[in-house]
N, CA, C and O atoms as a GROMACS GRO file, in nm:
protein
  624
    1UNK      N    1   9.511  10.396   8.138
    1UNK     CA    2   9.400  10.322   8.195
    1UNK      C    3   9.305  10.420   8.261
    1UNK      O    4   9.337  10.488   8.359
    2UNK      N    5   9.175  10.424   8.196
    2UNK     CA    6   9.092  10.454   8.300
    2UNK      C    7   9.067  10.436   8.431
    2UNK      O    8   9.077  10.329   8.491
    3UNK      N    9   9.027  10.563   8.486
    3UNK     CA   10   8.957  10.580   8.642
    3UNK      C   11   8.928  10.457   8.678
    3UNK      O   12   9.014  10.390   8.734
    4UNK      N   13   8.775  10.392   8.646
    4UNK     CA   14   8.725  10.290   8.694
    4UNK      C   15   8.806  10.159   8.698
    4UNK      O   16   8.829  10.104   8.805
    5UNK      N   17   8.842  10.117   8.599
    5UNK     CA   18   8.958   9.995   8.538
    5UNK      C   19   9.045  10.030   8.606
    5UNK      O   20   9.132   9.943   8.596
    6UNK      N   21   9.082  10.118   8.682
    6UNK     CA   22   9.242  10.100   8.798
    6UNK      C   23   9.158  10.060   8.888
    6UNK      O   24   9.161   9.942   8.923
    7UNK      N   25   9.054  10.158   8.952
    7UNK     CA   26   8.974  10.112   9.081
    7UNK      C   27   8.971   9.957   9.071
    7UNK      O   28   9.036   9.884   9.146
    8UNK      N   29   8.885   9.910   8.967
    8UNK     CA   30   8.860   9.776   8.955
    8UNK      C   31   8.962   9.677   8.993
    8UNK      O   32   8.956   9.588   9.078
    9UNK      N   33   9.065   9.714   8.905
    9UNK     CA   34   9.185   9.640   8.926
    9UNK      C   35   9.238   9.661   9.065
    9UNK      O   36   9.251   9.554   9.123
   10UNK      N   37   9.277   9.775   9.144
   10UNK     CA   38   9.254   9.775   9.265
   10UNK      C   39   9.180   9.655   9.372
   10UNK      O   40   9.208   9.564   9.451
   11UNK      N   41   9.116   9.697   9.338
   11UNK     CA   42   8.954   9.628   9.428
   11UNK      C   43   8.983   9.500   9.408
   11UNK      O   44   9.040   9.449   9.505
   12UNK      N   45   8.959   9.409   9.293
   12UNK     CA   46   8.996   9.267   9.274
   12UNK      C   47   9.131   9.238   9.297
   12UNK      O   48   9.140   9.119   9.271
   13UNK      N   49   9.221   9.272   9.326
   13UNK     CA   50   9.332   9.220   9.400
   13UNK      C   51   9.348   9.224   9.538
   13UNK      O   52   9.384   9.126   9.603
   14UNK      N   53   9.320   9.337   9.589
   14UNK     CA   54   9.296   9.334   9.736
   14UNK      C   55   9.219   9.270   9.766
   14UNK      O   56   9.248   9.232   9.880
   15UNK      N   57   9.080   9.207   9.719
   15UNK     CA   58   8.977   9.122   9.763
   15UNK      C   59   9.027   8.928   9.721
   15UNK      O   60   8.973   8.819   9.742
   16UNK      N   61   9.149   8.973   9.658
   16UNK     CA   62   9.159   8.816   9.619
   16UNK      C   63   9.288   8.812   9.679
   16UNK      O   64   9.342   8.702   9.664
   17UNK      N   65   9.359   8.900   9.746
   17UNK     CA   66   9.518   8.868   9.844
   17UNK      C   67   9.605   8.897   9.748
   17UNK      O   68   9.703   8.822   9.744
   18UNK      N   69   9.598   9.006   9.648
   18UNK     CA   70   9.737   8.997   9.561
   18UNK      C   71   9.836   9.104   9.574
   18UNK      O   72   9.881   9.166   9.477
   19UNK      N   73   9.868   9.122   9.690
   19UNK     CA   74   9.966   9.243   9.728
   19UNK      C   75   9.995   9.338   9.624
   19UNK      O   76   9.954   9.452   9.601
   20UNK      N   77  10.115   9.228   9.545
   20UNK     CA   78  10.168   9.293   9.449
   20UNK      C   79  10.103   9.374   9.323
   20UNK      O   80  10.158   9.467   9.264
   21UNK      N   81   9.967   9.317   9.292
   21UNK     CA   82   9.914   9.340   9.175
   21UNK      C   83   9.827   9.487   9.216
   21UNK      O   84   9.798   9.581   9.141
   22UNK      N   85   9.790   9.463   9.400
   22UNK     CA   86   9.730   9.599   9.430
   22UNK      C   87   9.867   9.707   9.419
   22UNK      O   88   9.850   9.801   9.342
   23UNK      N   89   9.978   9.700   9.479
   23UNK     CA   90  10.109   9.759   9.443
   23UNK      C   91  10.115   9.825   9.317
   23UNK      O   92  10.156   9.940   9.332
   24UNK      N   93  10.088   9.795   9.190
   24UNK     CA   94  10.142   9.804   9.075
   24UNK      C   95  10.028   9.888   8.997
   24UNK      O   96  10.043   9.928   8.882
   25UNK      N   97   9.904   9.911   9.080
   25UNK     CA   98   9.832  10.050   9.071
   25UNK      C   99   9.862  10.160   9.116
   25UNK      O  100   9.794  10.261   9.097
   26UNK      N  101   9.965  10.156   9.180
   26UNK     CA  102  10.015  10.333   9.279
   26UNK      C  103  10.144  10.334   9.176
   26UNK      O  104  10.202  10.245   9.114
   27UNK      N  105  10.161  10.488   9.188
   27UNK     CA  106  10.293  10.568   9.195
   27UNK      C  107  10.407  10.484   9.240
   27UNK      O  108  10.383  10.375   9.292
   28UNK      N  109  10.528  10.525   9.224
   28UNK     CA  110  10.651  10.468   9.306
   28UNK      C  111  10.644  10.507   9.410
   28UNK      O  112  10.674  10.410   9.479
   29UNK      N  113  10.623  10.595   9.478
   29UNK     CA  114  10.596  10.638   9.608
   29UNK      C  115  10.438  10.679   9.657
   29UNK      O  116  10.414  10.753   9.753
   30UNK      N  117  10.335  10.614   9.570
   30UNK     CA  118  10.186  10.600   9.568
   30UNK      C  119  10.150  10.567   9.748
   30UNK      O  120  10.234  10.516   9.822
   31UNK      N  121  10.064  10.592   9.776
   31UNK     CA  122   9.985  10.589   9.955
   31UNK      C  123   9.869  10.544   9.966
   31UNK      O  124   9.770  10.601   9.920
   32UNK      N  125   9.868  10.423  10.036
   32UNK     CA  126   9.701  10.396  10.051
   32UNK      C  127   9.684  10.408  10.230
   32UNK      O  128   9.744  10.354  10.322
   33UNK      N  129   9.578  10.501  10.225
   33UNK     CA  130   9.549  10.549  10.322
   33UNK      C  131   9.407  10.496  10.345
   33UNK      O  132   9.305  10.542  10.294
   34UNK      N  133   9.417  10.351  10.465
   34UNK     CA  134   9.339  10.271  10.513
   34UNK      C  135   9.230  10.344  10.643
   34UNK      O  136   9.269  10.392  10.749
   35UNK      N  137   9.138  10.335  10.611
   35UNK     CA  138   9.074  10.397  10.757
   35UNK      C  139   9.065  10.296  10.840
   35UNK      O  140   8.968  10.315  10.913
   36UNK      N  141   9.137  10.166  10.870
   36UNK     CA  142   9.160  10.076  10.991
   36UNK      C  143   9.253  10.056  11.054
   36UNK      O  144   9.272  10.048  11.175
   37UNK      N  145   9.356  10.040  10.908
   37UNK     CA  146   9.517  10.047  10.960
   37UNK      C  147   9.596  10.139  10.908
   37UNK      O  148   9.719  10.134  10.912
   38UNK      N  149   9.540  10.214  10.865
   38UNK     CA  150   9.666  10.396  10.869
   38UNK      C  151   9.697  10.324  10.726
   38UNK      O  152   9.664  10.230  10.654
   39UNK      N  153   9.801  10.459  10.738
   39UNK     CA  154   9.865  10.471  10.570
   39UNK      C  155   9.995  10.421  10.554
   39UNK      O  156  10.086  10.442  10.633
   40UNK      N  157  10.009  10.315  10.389
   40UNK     CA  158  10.110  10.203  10.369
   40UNK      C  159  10.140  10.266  10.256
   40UNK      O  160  10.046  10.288  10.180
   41UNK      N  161  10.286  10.314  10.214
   41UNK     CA  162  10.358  10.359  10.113
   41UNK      C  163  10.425  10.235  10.031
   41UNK      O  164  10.465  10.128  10.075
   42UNK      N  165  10.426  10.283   9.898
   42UNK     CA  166  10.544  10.229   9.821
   42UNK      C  167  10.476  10.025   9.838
   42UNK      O  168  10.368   9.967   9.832
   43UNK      N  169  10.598   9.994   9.855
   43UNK     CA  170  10.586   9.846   9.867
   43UNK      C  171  10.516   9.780   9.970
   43UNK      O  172  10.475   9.664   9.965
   44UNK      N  173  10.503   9.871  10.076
   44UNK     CA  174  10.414   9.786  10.211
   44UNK      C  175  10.288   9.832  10.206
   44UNK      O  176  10.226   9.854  10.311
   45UNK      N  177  10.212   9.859  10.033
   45UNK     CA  178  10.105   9.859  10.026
   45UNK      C  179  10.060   9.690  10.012
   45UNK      O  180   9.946   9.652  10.036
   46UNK      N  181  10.157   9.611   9.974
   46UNK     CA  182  10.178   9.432   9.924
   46UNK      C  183  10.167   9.399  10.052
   46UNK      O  184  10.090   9.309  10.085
   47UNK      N  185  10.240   9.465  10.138
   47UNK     CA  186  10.230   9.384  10.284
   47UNK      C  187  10.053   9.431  10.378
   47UNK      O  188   9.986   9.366  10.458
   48UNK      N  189  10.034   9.558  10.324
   48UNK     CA  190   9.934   9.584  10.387
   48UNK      C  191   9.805   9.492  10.353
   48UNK      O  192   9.754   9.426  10.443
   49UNK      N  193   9.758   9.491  10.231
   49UNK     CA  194   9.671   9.336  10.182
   49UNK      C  195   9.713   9.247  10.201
   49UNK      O  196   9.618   9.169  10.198
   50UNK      N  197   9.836   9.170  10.230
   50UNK     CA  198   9.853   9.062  10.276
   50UNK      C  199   9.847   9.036  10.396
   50UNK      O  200   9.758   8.958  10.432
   51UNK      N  201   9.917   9.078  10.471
   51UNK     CA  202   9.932   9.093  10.640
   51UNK      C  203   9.839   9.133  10.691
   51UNK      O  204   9.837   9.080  10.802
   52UNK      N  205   9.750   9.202  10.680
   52UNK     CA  206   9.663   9.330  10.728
   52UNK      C  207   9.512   9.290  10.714
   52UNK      O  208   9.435   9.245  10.799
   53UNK      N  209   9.496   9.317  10.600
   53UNK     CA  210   9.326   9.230  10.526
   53UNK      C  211   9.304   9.116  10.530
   53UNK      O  212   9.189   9.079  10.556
   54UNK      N  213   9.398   9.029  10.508
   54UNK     CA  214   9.390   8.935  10.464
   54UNK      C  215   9.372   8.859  10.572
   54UNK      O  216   9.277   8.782  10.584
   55UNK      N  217   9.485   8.880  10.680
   55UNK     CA  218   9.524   8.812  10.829
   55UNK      C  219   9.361   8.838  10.872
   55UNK      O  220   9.297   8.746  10.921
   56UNK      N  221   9.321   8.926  10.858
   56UNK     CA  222   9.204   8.986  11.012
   56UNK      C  223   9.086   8.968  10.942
   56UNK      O  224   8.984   8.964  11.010
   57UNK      N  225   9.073   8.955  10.802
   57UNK     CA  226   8.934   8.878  10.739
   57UNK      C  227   8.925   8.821  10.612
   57UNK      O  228   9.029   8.795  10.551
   58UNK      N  229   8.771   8.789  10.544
   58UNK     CA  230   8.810   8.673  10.457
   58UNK      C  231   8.676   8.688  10.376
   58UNK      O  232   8.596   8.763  10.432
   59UNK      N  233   8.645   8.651  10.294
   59UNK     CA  234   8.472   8.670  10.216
   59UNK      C  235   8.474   8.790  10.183
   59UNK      O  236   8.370   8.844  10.220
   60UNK      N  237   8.566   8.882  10.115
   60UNK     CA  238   8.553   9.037  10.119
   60UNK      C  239   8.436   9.074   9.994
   60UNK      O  240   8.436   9.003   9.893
   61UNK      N  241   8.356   9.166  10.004
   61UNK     CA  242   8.259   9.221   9.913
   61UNK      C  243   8.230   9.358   9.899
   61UNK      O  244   8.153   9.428   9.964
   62UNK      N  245   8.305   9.385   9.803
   62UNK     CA  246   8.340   9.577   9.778
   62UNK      C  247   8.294   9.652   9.617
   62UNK      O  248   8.367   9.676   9.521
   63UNK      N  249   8.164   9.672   9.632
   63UNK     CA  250   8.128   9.726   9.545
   63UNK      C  251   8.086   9.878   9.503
   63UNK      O  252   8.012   9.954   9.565
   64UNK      N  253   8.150   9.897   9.389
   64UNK     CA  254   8.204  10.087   9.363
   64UNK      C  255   8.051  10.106   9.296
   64UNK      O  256   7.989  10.008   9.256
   65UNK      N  257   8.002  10.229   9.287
   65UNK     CA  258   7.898  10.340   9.259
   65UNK      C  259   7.925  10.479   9.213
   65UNK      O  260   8.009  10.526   9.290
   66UNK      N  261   7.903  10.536   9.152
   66UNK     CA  262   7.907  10.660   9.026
   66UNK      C  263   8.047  10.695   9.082
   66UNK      O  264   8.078  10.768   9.175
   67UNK      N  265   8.133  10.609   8.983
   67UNK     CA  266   8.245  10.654   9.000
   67UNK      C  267   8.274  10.834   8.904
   67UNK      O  268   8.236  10.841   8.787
   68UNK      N  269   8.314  10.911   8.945
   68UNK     CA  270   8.375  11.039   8.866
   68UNK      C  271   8.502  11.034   8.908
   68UNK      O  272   8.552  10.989   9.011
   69UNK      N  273   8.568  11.114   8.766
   69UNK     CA  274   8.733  11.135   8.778
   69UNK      C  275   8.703  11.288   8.642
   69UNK      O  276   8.626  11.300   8.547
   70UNK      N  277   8.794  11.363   8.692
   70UNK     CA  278   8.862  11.477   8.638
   70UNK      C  279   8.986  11.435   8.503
   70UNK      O  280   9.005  11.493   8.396
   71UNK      N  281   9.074  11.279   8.579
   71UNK     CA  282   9.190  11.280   8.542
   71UNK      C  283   9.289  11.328   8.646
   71UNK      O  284   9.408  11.324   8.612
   72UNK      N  285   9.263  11.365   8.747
   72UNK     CA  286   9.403  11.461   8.874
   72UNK      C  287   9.305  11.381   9.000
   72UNK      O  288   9.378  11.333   9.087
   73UNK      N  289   9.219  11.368   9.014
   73UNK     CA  290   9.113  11.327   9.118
   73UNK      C  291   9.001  11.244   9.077
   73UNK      O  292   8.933  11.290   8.986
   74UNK      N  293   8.964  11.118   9.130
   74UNK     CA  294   8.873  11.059   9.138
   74UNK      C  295   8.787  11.028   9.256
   74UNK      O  296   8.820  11.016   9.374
   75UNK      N  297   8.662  11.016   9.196
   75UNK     CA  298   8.586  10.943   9.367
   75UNK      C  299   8.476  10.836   9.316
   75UNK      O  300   8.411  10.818   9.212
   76UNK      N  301   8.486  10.786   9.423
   76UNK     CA  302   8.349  10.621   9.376
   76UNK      C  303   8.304  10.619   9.530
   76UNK      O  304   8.379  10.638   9.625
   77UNK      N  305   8.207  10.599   9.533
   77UNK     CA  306   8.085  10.522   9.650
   77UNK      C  307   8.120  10.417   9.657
   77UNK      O  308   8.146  10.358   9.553
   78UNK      N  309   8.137  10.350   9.785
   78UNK     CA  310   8.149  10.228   9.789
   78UNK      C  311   8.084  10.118   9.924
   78UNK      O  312   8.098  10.142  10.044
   79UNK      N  313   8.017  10.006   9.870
   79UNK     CA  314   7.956   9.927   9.986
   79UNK      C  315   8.094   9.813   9.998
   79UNK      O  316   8.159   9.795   9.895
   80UNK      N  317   8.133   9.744  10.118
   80UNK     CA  318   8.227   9.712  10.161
   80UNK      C  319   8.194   9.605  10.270
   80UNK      O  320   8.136   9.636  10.374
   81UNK      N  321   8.229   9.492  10.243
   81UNK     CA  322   8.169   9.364  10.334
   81UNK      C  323   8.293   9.308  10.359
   81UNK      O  324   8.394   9.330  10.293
   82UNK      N  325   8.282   9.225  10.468
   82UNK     CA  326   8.404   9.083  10.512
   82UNK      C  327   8.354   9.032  10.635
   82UNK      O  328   8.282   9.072  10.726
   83UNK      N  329   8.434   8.902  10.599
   83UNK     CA  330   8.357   8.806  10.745
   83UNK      C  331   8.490   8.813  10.784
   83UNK      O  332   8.592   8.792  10.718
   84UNK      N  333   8.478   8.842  10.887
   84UNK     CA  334   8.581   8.853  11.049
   84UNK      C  335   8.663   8.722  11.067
   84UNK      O  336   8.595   8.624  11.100
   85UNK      N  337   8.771   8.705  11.055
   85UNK     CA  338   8.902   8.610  11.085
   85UNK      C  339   8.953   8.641  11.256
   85UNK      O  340   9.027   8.559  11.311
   86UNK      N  341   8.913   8.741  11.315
   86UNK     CA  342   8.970   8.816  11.449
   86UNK      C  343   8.909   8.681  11.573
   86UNK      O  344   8.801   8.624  11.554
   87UNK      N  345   8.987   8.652  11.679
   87UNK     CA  346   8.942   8.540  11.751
   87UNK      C  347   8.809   8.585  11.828
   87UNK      O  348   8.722   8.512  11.877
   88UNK      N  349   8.819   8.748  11.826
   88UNK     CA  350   8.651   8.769  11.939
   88UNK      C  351   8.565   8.820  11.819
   88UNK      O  352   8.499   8.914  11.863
   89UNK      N  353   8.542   8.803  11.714
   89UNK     CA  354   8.446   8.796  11.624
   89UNK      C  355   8.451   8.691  11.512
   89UNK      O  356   8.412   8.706  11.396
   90UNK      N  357   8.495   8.604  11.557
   90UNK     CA  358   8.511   8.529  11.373
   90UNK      C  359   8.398   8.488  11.348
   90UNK      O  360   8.333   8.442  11.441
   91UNK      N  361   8.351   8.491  11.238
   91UNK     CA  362   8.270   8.448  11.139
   91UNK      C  363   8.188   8.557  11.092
   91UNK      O  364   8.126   8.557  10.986
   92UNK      N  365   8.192   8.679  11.207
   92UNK     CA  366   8.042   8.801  11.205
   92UNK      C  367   8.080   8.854  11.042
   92UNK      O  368   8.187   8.840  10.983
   93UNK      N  369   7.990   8.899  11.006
   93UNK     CA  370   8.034   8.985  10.892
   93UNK      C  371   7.992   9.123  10.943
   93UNK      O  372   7.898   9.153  11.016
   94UNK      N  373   8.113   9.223  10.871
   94UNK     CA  374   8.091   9.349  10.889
   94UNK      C  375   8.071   9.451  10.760
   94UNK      O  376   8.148   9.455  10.664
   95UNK      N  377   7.952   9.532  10.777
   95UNK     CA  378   7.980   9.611  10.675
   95UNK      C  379   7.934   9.736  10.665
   95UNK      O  380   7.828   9.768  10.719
   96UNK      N  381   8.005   9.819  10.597
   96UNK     CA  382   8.000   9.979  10.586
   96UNK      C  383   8.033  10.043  10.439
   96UNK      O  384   8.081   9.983  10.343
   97UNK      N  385   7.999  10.166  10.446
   97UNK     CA  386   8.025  10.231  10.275
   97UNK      C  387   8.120  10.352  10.365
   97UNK      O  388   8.150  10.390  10.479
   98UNK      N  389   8.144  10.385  10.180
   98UNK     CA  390   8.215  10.480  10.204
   98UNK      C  391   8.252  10.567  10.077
   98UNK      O  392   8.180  10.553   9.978
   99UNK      N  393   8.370  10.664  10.071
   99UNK     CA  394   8.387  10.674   9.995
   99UNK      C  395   8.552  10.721   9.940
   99UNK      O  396   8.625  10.794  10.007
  100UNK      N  397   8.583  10.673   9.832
  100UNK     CA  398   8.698  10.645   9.799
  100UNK      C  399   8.778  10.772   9.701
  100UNK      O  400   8.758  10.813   9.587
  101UNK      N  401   8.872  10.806   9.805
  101UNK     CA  402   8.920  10.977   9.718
  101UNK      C  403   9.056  10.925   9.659
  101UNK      O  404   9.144  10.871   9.725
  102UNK      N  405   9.060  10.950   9.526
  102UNK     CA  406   9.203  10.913   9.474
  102UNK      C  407   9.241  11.041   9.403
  102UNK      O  408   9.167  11.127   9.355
  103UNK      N  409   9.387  11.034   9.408
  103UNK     CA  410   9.498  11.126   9.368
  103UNK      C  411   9.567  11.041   9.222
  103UNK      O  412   9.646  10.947   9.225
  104UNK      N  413   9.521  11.093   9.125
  104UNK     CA  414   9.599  11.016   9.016
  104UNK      C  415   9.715  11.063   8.923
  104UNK      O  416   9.675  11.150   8.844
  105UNK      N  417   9.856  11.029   8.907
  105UNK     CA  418   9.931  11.027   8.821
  105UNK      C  419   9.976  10.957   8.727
  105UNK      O  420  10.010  10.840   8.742
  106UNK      N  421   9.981  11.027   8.604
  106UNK     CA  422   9.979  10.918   8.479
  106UNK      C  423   9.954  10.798   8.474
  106UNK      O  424  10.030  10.704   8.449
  107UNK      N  425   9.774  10.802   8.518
  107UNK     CA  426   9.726  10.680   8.529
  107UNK      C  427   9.773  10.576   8.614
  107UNK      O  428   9.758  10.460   8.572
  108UNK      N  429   9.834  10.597   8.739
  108UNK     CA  430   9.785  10.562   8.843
  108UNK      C  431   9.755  10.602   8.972
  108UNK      O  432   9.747  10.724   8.988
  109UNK      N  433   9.732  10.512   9.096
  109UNK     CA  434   9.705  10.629   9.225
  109UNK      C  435   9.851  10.647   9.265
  109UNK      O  436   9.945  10.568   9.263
  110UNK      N  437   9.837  10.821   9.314
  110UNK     CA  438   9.947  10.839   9.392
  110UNK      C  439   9.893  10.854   9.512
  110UNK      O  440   9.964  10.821   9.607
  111UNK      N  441   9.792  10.891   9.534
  111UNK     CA  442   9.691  10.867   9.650
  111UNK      C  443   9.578  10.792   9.668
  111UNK      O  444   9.510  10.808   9.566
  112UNK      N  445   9.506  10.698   9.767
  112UNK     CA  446   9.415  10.627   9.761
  112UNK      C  447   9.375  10.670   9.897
  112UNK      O  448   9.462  10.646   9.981
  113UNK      N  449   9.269  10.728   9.944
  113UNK     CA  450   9.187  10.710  10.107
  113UNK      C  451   9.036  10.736  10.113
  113UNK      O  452   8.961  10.774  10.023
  114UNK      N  453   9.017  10.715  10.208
  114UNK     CA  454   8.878  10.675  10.210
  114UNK      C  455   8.819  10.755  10.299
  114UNK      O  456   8.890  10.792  10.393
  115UNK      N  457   8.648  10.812  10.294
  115UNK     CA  458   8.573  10.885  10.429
  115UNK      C  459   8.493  10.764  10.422
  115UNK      O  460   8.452  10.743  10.308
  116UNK      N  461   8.457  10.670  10.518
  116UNK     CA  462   8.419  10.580  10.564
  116UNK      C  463   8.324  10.576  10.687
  116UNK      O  464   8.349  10.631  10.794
  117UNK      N  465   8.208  10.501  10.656
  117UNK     CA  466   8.117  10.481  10.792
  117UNK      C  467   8.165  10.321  10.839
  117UNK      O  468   8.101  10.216  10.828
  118UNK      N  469   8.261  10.337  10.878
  118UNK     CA  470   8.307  10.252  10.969
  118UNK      C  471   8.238  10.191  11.051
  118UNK      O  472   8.181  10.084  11.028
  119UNK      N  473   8.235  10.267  11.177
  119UNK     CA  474   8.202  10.254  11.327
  119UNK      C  475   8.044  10.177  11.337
  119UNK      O  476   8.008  10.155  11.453
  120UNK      N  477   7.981  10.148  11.264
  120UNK     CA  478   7.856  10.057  11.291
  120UNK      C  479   7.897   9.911  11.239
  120UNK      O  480   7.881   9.804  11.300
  121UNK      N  481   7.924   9.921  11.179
  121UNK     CA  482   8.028   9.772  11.087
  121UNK      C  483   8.122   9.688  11.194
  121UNK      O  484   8.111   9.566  11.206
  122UNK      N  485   8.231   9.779  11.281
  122UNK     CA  486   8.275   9.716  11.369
  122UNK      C  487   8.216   9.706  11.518
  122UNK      O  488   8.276   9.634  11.598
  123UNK      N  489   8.102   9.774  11.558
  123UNK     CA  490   8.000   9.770  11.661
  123UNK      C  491   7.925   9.583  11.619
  123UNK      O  492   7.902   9.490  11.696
  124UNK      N  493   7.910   9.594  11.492
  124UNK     CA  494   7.871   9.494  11.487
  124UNK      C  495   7.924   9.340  11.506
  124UNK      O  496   7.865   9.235  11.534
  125UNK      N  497   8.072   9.375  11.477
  125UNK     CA  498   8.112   9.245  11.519
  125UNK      C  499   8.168   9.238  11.660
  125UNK      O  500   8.269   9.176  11.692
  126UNK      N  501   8.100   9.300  11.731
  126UNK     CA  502   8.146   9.288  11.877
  126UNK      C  503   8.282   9.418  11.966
  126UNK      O  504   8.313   9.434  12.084
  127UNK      N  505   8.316   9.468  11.865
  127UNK     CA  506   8.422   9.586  11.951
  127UNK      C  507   8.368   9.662  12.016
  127UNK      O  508   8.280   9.737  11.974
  128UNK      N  509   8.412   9.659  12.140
  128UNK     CA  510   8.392   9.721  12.256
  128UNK      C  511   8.408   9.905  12.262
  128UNK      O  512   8.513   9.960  12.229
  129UNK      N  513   8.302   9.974  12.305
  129UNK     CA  514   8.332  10.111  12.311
  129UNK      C  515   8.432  10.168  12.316
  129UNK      O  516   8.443  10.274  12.255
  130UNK      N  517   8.540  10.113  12.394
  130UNK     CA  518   8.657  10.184  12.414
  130UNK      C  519   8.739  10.191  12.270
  130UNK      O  520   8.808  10.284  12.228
  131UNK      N  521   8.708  10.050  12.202
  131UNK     CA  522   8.784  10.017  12.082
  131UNK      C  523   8.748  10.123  12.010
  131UNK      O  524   8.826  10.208  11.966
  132UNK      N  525   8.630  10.120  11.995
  132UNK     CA  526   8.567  10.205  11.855
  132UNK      C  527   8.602  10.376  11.862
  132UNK      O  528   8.623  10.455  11.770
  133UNK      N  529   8.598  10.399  12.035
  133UNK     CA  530   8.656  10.555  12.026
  133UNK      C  531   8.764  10.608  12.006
  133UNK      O  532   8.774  10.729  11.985
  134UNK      N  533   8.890  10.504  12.012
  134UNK     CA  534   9.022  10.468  11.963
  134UNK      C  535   9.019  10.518  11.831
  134UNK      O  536   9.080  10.621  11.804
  135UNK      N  537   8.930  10.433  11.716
  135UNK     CA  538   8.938  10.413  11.629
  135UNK      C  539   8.871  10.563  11.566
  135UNK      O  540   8.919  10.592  11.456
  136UNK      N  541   8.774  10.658  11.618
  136UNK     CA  542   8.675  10.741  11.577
  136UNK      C  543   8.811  10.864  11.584
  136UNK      O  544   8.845  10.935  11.489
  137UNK      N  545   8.886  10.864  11.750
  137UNK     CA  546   9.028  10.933  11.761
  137UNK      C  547   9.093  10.950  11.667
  137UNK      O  548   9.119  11.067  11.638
  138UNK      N  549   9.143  10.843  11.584
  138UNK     CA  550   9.246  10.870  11.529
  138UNK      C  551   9.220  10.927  11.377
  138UNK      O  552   9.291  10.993  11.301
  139UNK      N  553   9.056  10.861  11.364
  139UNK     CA  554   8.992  10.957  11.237
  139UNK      C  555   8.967  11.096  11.262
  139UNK      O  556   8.986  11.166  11.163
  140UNK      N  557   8.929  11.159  11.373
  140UNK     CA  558   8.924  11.261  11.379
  140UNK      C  559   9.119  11.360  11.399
  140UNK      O  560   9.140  11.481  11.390
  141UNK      N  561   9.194  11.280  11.418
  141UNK     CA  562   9.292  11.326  11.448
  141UNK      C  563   9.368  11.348  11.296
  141UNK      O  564   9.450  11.437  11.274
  142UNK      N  565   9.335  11.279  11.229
  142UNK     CA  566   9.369  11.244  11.073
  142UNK      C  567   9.297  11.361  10.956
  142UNK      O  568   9.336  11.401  10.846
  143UNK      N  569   9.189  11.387  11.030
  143UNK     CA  570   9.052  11.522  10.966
  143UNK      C  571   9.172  11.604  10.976
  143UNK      O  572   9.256  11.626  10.888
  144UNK      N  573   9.169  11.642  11.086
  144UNK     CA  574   9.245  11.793  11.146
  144UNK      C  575   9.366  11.793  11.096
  144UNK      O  576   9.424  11.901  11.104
  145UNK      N  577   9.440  11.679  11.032
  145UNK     CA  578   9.552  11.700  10.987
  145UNK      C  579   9.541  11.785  10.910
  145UNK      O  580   9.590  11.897  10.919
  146UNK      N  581   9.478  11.745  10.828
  146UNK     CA  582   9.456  11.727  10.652
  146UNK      C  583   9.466  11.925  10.630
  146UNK      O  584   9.399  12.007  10.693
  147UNK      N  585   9.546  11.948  10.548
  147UNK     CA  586   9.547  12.122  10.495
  147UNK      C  587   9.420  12.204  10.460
  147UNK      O  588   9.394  12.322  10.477
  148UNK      N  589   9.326  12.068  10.386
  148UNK     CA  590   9.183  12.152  10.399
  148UNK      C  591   9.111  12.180  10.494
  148UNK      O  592   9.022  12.263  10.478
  149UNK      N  593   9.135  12.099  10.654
  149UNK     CA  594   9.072  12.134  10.720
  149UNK      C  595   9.144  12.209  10.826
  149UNK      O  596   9.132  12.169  10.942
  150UNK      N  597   9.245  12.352  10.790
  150UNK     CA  598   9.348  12.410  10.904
  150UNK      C  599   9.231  12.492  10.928
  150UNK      O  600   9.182  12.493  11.041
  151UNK      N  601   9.172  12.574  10.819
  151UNK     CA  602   9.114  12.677  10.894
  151UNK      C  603   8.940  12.655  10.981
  151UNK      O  604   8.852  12.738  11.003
  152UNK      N  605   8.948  12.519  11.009
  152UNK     CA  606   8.838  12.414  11.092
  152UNK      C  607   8.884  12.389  11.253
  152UNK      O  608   8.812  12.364  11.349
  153UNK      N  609   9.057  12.408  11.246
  153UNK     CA  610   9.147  12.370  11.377
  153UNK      C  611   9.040  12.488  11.497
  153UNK      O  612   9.036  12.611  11.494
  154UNK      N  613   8.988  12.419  11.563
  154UNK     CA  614   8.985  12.559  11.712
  154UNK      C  615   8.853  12.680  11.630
  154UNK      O  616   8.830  12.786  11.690
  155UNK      N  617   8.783  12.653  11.508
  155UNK     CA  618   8.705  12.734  11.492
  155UNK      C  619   8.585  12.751  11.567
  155UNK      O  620   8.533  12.640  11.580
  156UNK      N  621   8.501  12.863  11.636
  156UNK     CA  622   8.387  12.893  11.709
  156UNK      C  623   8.265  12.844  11.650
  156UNK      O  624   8.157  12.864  11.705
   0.00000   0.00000   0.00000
């Protein structure tokens, strides 16, 4: 299966609640690495669209842009909408782009994560400063992990 046609398939299951069917695009030990709720391995990628997306919003609208793939790596642009299920924003809609880095093995993801403009999307539905620097924390704490960015750790 092509690049795009997994994304796709991706994308329309998570936007329609189908755990399993987003599941059955990764690796056996495949990772989707959420920039809201961290990273869900293996089978609690099913729980992560269900429990996760699904619970906290609803109306989702996620549309991909010049997708490229190598075959080992893919990336797509992406605009990204949902109306808020959360009790101190429901109904707001939020939205942000981003962009979507995948790790692929024999045609499927073994990796899925995202660089995301988040933080205006959830400003908008009402999260409070403290929330959002929480949230900016743990992206920046997640940067610095990452092996490409060691020699970035403490640089002048």
């Amino acid at each position: 299966m092509g690049f795009q046609t997994l994304l796709t398939k991706l994308i329309e299951a998570i936007t329609r609640g189908d755990g399993r069917a987003a599941r059955a695009c990764f690796t056996a030990d495949g990772v989707y690495h959420d920039c809201l709720y961290g990273a869900f391995q293996a089978d609690a990628i099913a729980t992560m669209v269900e429990q996760y997306f699904h619970r906290d919003a609803t109306k989702f609208i996620w549309d991909t842009h010049d997708p490229v793939c190598d075959g080992r790596i893919g990336y797509a642009r992406y605009v990204f909408s949902f109306e808020s299920k959360l009790p101190e924003s429901l109904g707001k809609r939020a939205g942000f782009e981003g962009v979507s880095i995948c790790e692929l093995v024999d045609g499927q993801f073994a990796s899925y994560r995202e660089v995301a403009n988040s933080l205006p999307g959830l400003q908008a539905l009402g999260f409070v400063p403290e929330r959002l620097a929480r949230l900016a924390g743990r992206e920046a704490a997640a940067f610095f992990a990452r092996p490409e960015a060691a020699h970035h750790r403490g640089a002048a």
